[in-house]
Jmol script that loads the backbone (N, CA, C; Angstrom):
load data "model"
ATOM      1  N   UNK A   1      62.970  41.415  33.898  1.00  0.00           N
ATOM      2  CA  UNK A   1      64.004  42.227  34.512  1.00  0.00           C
ATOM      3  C   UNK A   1      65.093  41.317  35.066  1.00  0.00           C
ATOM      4  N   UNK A   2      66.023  41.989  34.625  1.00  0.00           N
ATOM      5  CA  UNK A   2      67.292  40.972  35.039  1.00  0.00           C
ATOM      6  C   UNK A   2      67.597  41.009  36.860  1.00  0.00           C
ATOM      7  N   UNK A   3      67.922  40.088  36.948  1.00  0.00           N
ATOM      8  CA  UNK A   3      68.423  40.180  38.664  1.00  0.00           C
ATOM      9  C   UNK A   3      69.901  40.868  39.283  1.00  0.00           C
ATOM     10  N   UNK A   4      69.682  41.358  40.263  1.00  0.00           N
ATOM     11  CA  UNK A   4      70.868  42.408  40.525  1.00  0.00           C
ATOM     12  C   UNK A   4      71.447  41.303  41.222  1.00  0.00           C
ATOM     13  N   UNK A   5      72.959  41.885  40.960  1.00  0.00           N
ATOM     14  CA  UNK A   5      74.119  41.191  41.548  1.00  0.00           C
ATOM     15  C   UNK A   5      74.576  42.433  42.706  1.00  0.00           C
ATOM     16  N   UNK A   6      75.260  41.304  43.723  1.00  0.00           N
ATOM     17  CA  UNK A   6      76.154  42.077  44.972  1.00  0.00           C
ATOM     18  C   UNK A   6      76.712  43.545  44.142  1.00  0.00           C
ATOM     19  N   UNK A   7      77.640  43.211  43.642  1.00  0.00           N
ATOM     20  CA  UNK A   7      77.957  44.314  42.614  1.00  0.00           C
ATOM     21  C   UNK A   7      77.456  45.435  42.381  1.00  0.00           C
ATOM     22  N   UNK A   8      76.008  44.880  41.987  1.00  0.00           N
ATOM     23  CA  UNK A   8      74.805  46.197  40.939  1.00  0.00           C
ATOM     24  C   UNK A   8      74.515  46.729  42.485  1.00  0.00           C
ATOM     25  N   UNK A   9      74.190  45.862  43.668  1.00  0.00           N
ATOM     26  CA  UNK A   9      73.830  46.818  44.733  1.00  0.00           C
ATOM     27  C   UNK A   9      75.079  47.580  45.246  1.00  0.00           C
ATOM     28  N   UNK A  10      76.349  47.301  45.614  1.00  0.00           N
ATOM     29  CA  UNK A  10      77.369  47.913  45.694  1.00  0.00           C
ATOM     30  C   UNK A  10      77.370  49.652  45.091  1.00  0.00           C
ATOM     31  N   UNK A  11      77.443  49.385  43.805  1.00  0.00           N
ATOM     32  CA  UNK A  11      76.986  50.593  43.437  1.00  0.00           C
ATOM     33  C   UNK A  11      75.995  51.379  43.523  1.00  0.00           C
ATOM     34  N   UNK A  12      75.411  51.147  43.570  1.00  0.00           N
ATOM     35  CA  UNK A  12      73.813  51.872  44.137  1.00  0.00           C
ATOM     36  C   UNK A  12      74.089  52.313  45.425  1.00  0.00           C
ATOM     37  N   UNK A  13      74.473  51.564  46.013  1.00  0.00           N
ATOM     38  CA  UNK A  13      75.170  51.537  47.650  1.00  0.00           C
ATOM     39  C   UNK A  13      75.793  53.023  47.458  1.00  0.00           C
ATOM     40  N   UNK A  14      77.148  53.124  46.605  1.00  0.00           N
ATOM     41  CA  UNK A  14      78.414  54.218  46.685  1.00  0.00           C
ATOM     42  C   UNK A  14      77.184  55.519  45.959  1.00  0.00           C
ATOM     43  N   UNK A  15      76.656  55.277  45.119  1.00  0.00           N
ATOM     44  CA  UNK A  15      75.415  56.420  44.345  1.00  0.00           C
ATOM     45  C   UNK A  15      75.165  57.468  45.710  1.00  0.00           C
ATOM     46  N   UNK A  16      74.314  56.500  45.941  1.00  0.00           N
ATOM     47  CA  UNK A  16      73.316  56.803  47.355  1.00  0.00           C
ATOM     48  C   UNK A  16      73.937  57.659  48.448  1.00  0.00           C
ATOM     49  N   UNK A  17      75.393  57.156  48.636  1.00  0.00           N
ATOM     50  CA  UNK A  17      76.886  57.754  49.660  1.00  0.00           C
ATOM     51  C   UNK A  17      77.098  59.117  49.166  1.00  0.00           C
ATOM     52  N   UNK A  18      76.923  58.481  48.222  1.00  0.00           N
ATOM     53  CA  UNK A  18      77.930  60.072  47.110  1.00  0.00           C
ATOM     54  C   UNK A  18      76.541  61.225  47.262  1.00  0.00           C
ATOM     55  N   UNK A  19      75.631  60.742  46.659  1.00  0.00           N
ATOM     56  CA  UNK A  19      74.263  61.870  47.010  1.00  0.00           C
ATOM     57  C   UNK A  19      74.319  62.623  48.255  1.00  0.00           C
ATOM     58  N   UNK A  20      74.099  61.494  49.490  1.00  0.00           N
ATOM     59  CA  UNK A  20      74.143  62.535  50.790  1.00  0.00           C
ATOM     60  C   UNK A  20      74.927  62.918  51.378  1.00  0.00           C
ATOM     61  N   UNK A  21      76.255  62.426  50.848  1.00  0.00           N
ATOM     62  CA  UNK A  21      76.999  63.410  51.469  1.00  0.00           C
ATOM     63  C   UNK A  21      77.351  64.770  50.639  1.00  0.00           C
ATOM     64  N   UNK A  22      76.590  65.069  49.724  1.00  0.00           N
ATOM     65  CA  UNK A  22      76.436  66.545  49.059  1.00  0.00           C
ATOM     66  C   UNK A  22      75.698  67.274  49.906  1.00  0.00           C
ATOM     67  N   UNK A  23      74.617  66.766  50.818  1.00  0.00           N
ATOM     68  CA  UNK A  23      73.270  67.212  51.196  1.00  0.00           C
ATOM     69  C   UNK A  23      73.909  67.365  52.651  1.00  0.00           C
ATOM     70  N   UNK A  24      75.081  66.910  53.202  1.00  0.00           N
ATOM     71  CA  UNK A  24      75.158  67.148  54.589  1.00  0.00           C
ATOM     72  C   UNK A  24      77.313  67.814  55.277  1.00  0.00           C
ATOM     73  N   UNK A  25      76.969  67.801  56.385  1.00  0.00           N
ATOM     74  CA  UNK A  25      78.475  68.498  56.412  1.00  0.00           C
ATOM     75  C   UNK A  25      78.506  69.522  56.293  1.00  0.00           C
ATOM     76  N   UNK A  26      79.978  70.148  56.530  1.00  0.00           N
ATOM     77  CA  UNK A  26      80.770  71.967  56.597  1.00  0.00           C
ATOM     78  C   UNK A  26      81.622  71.595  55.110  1.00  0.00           C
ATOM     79  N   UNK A  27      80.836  72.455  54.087  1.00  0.00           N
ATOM     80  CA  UNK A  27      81.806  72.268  53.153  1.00  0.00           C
ATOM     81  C   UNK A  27      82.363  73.879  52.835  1.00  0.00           C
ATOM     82  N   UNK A  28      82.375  74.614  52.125  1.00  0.00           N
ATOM     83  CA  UNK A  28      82.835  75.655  51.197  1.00  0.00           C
ATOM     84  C   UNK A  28      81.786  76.577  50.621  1.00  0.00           C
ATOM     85  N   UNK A  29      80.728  75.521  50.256  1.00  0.00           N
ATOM     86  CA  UNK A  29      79.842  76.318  49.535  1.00  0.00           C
ATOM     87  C   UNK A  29      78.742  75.664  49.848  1.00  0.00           C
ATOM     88  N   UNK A  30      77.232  76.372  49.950  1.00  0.00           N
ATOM     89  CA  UNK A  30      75.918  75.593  49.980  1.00  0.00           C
ATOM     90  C   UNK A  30      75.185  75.999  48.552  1.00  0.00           C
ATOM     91  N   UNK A  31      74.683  74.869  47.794  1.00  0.00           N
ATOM     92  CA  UNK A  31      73.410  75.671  47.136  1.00  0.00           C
ATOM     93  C   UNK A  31      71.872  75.187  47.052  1.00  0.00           C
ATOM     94  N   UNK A  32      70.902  75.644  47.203  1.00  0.00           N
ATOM     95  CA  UNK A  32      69.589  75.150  47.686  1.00  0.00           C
ATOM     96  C   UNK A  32      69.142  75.702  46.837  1.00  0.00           C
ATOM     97  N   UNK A  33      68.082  74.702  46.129  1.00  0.00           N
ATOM     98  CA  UNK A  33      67.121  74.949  44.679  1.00  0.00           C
ATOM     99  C   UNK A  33      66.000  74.578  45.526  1.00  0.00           C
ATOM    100  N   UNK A  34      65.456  75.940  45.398  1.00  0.00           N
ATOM    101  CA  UNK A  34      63.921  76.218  45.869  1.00  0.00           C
ATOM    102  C   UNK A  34      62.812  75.694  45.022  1.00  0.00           C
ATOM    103  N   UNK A  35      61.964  75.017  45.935  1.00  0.00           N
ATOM    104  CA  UNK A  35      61.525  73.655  45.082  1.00  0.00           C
ATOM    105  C   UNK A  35      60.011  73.451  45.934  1.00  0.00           C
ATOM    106  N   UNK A  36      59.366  74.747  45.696  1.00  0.00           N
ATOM    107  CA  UNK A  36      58.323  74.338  46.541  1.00  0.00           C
ATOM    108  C   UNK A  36      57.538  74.435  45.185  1.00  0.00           C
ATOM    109  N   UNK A  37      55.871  74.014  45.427  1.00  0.00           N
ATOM    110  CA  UNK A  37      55.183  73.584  44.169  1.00  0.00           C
ATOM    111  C   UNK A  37      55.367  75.100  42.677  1.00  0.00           C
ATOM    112  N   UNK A  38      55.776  76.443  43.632  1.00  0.00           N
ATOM    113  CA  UNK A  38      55.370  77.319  42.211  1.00  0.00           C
ATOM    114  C   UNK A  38      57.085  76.912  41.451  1.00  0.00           C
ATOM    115  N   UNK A  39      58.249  76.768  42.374  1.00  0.00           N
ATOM    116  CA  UNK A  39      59.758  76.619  41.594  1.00  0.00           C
ATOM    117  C   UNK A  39      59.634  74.830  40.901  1.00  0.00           C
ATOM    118  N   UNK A  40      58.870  74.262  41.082  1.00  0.00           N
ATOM    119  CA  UNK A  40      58.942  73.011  40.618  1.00  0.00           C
ATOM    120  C   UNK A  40      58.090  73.112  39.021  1.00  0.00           C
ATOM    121  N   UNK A  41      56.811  73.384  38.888  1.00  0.00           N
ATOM    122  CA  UNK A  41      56.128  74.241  38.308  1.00  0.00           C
ATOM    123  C   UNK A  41      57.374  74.801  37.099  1.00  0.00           C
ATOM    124  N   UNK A  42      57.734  75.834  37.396  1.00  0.00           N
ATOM    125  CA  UNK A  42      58.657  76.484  36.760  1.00  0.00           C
ATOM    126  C   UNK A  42      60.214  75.663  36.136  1.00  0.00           C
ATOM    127  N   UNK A  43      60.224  74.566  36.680  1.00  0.00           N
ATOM    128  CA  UNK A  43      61.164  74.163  36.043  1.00  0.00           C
ATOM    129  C   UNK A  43      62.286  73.884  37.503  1.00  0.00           C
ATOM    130  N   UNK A  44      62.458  73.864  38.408  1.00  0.00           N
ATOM    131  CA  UNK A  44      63.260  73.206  39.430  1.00  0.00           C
ATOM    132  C   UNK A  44      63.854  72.201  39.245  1.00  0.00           C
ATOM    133  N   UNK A  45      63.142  71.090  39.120  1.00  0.00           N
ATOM    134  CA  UNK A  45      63.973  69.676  38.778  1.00  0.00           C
ATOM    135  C   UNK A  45      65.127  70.041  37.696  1.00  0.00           C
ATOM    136  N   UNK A  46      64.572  70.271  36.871  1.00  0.00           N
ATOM    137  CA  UNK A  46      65.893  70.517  35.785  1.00  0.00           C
ATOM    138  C   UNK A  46      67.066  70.958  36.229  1.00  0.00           C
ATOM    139  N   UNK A  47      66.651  72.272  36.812  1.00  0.00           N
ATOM    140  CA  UNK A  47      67.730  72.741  37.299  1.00  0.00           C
ATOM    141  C   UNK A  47      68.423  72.029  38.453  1.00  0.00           C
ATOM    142  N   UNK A  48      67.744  71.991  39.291  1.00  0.00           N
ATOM    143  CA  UNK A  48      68.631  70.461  40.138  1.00  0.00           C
ATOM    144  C   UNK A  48      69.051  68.850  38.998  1.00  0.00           C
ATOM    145  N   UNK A  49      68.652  68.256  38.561  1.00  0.00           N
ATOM    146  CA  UNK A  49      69.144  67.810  37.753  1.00  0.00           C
ATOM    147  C   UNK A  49      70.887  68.255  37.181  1.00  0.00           C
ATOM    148  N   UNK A  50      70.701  69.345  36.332  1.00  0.00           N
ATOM    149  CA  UNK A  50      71.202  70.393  35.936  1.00  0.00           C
ATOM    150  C   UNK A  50      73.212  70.381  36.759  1.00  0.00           C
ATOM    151  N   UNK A  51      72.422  71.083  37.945  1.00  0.00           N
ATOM    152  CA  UNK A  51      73.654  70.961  38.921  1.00  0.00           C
ATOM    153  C   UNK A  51      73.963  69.903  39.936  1.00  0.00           C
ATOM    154  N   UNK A  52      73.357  68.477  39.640  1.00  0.00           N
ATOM    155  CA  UNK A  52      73.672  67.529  40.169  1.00  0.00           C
ATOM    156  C   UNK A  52      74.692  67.082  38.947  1.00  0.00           C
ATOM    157  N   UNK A  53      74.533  66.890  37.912  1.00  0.00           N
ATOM    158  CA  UNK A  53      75.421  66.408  36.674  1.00  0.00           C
ATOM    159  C   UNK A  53      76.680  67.604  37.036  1.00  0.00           C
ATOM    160  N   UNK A  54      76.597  68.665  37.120  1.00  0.00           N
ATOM    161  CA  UNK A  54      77.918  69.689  37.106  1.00  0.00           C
ATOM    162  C   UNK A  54      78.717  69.593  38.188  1.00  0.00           C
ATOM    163  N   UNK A  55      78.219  68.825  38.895  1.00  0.00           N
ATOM    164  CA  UNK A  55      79.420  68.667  40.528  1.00  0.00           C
ATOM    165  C   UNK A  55      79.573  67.625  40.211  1.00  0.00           C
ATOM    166  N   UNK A  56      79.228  66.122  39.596  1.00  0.00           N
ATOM    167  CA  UNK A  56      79.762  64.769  39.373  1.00  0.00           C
ATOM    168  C   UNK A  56      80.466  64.992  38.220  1.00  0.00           C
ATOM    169  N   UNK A  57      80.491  65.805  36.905  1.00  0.00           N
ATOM    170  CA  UNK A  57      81.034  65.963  36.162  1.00  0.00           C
ATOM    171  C   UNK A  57      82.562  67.278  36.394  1.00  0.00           C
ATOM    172  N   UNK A  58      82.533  67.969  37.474  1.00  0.00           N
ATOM    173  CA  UNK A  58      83.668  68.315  38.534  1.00  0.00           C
ATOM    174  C   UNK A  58      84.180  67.698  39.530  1.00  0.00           C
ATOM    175  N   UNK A  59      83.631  66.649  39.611  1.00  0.00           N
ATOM    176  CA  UNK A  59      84.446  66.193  40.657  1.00  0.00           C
ATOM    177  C   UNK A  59      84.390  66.229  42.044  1.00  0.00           C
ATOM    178  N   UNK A  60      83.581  67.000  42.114  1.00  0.00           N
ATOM    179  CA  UNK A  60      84.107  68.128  43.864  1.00  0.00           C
ATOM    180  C   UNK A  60      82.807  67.420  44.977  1.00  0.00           C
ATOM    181  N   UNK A  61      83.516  67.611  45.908  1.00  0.00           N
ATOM    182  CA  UNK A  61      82.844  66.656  46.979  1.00  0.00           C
ATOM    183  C   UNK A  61      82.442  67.662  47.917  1.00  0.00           C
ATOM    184  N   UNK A  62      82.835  69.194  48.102  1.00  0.00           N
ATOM    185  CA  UNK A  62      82.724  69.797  49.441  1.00  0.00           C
ATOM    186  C   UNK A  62      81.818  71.055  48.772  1.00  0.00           C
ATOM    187  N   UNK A  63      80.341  70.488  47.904  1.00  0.00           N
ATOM    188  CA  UNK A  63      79.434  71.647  47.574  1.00  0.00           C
ATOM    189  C   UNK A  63      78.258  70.584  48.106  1.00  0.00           C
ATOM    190  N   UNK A  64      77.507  72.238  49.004  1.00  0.00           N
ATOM    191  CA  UNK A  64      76.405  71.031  49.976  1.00  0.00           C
ATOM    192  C   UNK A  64      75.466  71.048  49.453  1.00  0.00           C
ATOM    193  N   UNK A  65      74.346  70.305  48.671  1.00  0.00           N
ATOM    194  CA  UNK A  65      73.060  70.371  48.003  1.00  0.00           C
ATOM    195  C   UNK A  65      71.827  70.423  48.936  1.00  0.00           C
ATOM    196  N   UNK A  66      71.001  71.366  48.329  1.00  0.00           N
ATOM    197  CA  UNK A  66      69.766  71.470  49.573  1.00  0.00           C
ATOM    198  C   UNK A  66      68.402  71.603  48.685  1.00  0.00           C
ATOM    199  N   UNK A  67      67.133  71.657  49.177  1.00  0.00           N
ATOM    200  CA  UNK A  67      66.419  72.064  48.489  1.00  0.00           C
ATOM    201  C   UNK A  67      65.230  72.862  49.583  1.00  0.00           C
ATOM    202  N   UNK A  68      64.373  73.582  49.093  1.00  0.00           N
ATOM    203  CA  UNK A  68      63.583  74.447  50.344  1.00  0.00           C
ATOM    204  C   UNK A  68      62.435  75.122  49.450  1.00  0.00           C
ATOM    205  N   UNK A  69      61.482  75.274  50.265  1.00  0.00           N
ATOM    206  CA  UNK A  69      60.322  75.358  49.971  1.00  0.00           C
ATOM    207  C   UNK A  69      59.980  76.517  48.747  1.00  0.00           C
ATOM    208  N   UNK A  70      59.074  76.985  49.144  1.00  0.00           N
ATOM    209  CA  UNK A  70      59.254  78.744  48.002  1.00  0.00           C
ATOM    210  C   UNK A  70      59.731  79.831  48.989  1.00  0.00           C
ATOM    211  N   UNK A  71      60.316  81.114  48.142  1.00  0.00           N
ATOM    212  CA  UNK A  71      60.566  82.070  49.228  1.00  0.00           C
ATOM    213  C   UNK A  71      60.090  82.773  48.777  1.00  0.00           C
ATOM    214  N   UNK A  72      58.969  82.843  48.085  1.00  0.00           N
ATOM    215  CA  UNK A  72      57.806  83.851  48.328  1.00  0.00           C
ATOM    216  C   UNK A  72      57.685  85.048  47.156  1.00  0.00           C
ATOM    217  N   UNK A  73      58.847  84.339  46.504  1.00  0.00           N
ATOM    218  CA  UNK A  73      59.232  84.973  44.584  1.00  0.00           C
ATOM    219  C   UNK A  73      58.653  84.315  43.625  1.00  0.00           C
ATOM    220  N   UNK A  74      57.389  83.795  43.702  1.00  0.00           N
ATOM    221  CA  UNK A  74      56.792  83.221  42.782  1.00  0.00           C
ATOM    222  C   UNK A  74      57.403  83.572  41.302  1.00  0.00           C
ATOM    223  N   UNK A  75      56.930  84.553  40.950  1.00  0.00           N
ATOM    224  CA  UNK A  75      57.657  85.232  39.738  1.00  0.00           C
ATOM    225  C   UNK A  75      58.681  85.079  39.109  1.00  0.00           C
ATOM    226  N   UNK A  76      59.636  84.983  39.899  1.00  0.00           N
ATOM    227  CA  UNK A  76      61.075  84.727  39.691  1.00  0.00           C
ATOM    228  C   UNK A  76      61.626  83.168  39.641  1.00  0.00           C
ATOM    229  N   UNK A  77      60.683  82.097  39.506  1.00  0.00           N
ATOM    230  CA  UNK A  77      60.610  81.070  39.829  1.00  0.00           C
ATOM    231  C   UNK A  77      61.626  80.055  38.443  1.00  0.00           C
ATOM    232  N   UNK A  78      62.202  79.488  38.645  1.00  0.00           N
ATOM    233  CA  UNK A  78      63.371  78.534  39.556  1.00  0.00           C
ATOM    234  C   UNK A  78      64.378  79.714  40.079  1.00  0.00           C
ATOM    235  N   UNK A  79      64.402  79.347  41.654  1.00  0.00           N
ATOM    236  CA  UNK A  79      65.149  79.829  41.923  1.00  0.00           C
ATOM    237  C   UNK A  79      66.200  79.249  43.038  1.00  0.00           C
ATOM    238  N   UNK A  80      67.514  80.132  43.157  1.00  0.00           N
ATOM    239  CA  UNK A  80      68.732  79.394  43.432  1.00  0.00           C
ATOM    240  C   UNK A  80      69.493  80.183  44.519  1.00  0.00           C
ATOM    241  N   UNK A  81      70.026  79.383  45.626  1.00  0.00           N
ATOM    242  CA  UNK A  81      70.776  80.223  46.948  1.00  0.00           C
ATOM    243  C   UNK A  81      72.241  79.773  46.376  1.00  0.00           C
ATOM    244  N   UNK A  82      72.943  80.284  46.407  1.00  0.00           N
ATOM    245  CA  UNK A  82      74.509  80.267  46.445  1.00  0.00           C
ATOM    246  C   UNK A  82      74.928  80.766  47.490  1.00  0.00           C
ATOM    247  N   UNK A  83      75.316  80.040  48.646  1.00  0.00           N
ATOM    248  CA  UNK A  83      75.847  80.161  49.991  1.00  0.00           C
ATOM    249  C   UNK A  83      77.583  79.690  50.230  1.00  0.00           C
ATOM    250  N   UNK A  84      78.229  80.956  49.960  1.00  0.00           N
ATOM    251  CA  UNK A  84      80.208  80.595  50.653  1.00  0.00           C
ATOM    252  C   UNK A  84      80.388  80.947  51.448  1.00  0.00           C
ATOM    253  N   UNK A  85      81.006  80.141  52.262  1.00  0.00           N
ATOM    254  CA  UNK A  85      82.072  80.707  53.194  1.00  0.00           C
ATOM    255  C   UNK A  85      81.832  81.698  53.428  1.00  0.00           C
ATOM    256  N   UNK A  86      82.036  82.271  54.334  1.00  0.00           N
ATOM    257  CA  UNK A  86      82.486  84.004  54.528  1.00  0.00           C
ATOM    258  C   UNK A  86      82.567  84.473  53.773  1.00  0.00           C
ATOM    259  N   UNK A  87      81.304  84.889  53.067  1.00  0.00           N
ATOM    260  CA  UNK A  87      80.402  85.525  51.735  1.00  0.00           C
ATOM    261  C   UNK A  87      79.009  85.056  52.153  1.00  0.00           C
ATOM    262  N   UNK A  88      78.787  86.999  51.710  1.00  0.00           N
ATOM    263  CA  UNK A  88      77.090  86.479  51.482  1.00  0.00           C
ATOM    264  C   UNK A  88      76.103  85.857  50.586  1.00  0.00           C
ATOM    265  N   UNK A  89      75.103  85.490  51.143  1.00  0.00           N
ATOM    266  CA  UNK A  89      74.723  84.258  49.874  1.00  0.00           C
ATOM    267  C   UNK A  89      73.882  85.367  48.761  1.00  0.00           C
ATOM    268  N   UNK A  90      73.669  84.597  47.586  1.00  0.00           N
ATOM    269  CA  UNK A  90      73.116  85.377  47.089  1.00  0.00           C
ATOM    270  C   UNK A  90      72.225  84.419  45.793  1.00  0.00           C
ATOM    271  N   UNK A  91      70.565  85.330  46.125  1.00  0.00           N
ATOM    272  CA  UNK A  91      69.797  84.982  45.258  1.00  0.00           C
ATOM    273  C   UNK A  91      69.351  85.300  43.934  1.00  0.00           C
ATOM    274  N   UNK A  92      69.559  83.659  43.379  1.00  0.00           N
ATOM    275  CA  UNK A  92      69.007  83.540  41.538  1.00  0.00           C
ATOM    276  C   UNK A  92      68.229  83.766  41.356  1.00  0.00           C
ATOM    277  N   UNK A  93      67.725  84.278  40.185  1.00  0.00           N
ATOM    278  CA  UNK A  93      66.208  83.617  39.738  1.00  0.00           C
ATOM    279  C   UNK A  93      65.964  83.516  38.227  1.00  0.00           C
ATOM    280  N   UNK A  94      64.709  83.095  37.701  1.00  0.00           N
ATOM    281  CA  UNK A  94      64.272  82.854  36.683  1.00  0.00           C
ATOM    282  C   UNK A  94      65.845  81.948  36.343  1.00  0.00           C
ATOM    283  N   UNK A  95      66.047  81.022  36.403  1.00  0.00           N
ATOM    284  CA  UNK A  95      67.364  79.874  36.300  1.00  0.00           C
ATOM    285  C   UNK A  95      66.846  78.716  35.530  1.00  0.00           C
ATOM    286  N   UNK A  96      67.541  78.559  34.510  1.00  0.00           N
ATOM    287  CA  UNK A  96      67.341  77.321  34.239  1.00  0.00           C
ATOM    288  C   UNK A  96      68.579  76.406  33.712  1.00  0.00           C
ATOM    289  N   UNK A  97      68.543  75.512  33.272  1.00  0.00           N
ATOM    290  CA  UNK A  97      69.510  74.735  33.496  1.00  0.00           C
ATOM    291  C   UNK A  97      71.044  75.028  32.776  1.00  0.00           C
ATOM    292  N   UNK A  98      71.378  76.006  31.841  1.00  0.00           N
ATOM    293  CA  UNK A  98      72.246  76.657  31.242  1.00  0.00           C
ATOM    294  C   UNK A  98      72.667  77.359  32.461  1.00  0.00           C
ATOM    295  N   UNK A  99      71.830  78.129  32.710  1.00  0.00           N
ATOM    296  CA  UNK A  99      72.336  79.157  33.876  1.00  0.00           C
ATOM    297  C   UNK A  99      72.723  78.643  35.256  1.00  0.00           C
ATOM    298  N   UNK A 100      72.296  77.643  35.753  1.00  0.00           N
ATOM    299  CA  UNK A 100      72.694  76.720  36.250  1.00  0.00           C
ATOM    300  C   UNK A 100      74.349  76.086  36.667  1.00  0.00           C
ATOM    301  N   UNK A 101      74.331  75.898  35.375  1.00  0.00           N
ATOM    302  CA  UNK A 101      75.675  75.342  34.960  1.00  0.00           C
ATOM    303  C   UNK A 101      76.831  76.896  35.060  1.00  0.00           C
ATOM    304  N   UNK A 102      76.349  77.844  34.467  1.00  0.00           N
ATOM    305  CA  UNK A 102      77.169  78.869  34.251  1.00  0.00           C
ATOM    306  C   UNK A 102      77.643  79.380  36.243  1.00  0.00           C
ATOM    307  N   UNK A 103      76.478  79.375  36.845  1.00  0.00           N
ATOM    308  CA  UNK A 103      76.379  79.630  38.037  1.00  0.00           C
ATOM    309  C   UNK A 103      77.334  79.046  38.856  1.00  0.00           C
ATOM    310  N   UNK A 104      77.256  77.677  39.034  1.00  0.00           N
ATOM    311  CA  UNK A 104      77.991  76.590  39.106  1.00  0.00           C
ATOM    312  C   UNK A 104      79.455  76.927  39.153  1.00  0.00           C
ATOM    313  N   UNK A 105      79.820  77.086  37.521  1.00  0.00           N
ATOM    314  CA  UNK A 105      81.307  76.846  37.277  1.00  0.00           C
ATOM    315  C   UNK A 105      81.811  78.348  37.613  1.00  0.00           C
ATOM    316  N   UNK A 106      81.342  79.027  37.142  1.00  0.00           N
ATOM    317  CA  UNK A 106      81.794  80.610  37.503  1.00  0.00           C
ATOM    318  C   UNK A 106      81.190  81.124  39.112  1.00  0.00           C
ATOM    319  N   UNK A 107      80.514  80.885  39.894  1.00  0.00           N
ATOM    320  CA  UNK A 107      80.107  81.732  41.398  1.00  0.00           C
ATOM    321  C   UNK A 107      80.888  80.606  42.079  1.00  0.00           C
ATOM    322  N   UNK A 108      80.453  78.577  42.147  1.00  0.00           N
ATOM    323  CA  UNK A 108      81.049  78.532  43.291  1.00  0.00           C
ATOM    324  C   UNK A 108      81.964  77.778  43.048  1.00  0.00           C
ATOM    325  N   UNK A 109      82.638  77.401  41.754  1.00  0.00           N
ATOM    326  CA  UNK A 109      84.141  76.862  41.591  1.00  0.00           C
ATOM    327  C   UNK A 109      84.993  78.034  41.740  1.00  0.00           C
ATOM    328  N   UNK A 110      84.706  79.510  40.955  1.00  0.00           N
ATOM    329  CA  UNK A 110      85.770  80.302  40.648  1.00  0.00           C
ATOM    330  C   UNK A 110      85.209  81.296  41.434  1.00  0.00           C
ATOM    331  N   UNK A 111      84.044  82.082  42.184  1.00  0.00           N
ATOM    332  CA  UNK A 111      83.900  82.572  43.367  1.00  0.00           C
ATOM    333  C   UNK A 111      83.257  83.673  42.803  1.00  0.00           C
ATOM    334  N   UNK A 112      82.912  83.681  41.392  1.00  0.00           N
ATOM    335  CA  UNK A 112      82.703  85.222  40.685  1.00  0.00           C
ATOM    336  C   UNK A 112      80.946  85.134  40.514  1.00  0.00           C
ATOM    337  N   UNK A 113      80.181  86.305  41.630  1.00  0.00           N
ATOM    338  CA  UNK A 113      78.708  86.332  41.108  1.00  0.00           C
ATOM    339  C   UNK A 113      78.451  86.548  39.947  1.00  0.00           C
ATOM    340  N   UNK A 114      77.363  86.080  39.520  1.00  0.00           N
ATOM    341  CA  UNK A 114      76.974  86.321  38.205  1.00  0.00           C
ATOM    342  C   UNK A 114      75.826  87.420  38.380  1.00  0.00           C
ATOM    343  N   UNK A 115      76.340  87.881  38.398  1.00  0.00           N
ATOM    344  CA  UNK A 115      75.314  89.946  38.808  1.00  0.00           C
ATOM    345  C   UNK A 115      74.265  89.234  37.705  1.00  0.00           C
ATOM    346  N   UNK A 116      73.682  88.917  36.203  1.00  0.00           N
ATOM    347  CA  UNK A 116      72.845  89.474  35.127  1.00  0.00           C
ATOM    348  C   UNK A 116      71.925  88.669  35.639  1.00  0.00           C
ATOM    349  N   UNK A 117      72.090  87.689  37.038  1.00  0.00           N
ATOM    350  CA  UNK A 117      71.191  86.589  36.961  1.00  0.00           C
ATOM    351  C   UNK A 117      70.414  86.605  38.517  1.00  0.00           C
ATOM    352  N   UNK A 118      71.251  87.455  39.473  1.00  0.00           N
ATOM    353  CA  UNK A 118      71.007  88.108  40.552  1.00  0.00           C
ATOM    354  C   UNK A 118      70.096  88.684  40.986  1.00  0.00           C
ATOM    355  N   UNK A 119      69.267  88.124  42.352  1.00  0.00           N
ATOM    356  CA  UNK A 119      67.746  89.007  42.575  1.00  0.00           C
ATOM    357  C   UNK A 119      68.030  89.428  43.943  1.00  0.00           C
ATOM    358  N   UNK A 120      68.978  88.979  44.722  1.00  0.00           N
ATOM    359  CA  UNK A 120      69.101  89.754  46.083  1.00  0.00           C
ATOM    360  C   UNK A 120      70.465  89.236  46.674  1.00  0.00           C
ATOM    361  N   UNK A 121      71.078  89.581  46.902  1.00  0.00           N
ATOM    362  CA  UNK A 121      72.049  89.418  48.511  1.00  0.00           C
ATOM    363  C   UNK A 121      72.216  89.486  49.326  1.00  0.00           C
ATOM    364  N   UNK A 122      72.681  88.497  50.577  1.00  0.00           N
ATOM    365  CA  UNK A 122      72.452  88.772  52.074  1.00  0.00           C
ATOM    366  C   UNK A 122      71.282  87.801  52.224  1.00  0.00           C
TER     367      UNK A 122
END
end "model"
wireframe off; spacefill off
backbone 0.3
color backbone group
């Protein structure tokens, strides 16, 4: 294994910056991928995966990333909070990483729920 330079840690350094500050702060929008053992199971990572690539590949710095246990929807499992502003949040399910992305660019870039993918609001 090659040896890291100031540099290679530098970056790792700004990575690491850039990660938590998704995870913390008053931004615009929250979204939390429920990630307890039955949404992990089901495919969670991906989907976090998923929408970690769609906010670095947008650009956008003021969407807060979270993750949280199960909420008790086994069934419905990966599932997804979309939290705006002054809007109520509203819960995904059965999500995977397409839907994800669709979620993403259409609920919290352009503000429009995606009702077909929708299991509750409020």
């Amino acid at each position: 294994m090659a040896k890291l330079t100031i540099a290679d840690l530098k970056k790792i350094k700004e990575k690491a910056h850039a990660d938590a500050a998704l995870r913390q702060g008053e931004q615009r929008a929250k979204v939390t991928v429920h990630m307890g053992t039955c949404g992990i199971a089901a495919g969670a990572r991906v989907v976090m995966d998923s929408l970690m690539a769609e906010i670095a590949e947008a650009g956008v710095s003021d969407v807060i990333v979270t993750t949280s246990g199960c909420a008790g929807f086994c069934s419905q499992e990966p599932m997804v909070t979309v939290e705006m502003t002054g809007q109520e949040s509203i819960i995904y399910g059965k999500i995977d990483a397409n839907k994800m992305r669709q979620i993403f660019k259409r609920h919290v870039l352009q503000g429009e729920v995606q009702t077909p993918f929708a299991l509750a609001r409020g």
